[in-house]
C-alpha positions as CSV (number, residue, x, y, z in Angstrom):
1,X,101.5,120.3,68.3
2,X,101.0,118.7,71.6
3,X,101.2,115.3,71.5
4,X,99.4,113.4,74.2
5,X,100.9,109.7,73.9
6,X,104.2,110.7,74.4
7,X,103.3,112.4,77.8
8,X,101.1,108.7,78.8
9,X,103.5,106.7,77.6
10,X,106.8,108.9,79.3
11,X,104.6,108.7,82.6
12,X,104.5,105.0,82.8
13,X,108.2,104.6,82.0
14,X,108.4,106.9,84.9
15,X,106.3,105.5,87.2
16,X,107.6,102.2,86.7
17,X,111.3,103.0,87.2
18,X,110.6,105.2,89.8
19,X,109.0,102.1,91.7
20,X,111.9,99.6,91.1
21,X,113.9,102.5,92.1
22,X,112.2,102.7,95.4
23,X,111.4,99.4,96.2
24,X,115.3,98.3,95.0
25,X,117.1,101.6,96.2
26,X,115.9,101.3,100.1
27,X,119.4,100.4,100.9
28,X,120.4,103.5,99.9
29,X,121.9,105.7,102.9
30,X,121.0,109.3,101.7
31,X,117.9,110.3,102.8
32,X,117.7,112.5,99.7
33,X,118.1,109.8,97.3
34,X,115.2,108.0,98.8
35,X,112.9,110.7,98.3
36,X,113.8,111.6,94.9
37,X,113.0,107.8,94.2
38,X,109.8,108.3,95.4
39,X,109.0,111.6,93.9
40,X,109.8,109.3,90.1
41,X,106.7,107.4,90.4
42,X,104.6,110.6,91.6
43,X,105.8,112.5,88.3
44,X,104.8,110.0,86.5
45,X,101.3,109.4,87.7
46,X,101.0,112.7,87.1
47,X,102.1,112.4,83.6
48,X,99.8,109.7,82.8
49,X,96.8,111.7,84.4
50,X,97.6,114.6,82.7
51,X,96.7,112.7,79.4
52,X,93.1,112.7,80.9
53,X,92.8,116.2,82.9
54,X,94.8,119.1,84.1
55,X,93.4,119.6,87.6
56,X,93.4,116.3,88.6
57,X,97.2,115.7,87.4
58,X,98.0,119.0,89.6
59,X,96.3,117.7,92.4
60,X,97.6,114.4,92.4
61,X,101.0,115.6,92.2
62,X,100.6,117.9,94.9
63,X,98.5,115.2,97.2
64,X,101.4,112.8,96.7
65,X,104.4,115.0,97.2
66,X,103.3,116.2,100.5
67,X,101.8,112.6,101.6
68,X,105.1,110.9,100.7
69,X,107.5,113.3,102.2
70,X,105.8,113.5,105.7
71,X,106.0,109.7,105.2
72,X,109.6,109.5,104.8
73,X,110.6,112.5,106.8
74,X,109.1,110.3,110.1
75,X,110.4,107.3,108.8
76,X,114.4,109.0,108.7
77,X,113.3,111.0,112.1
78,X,112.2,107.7,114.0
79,X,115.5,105.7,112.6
80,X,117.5,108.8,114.1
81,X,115.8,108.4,117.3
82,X,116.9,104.9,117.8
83,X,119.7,105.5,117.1
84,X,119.9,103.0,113.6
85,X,122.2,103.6,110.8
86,X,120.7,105.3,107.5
């Protein structure tokens, strides 16, 4: 019914891709584009500790979202400031 190994195993596709993405895609000048890389990987750790336990792949999900879009929110904010081209 609810096959675990295709959740692990769709979680580290993810999370792999989602890191080339990000460390490859940070030439990318939309802002958006870069988060949505970033937010890849996070689904799939997520997945992959979802295999294991429910609470913890909620709040890893949740821990990482927030933590990586502060991150890149002051990262586009601070580029602004100087006046740098995203």
């Amino acid at each position: 019914m609810f096959e675990l190994t295709i959740w692990f195993y769709m979680g580290c596709i993810m999370t792999i891709v989602g890191s080339l993405a990000t460390v490859w895609g940070s030439g990318v000048n939309d802002p958006i584009v870069r988060t949505l890389n970033t937010e890849v990987s996070s689904i799939g750790i997520s997945l992959i500790l979802l295999t294991y336990n429910h609470m913890l792949a909620l709040l890893t999900f949740v821990a990482t979202s927030v933590f990586i879009s502060l991150i890149l929110l002051r990262a586009i904010t601070r580029l602004e400031e100087i006046g740098s081209e995203l």
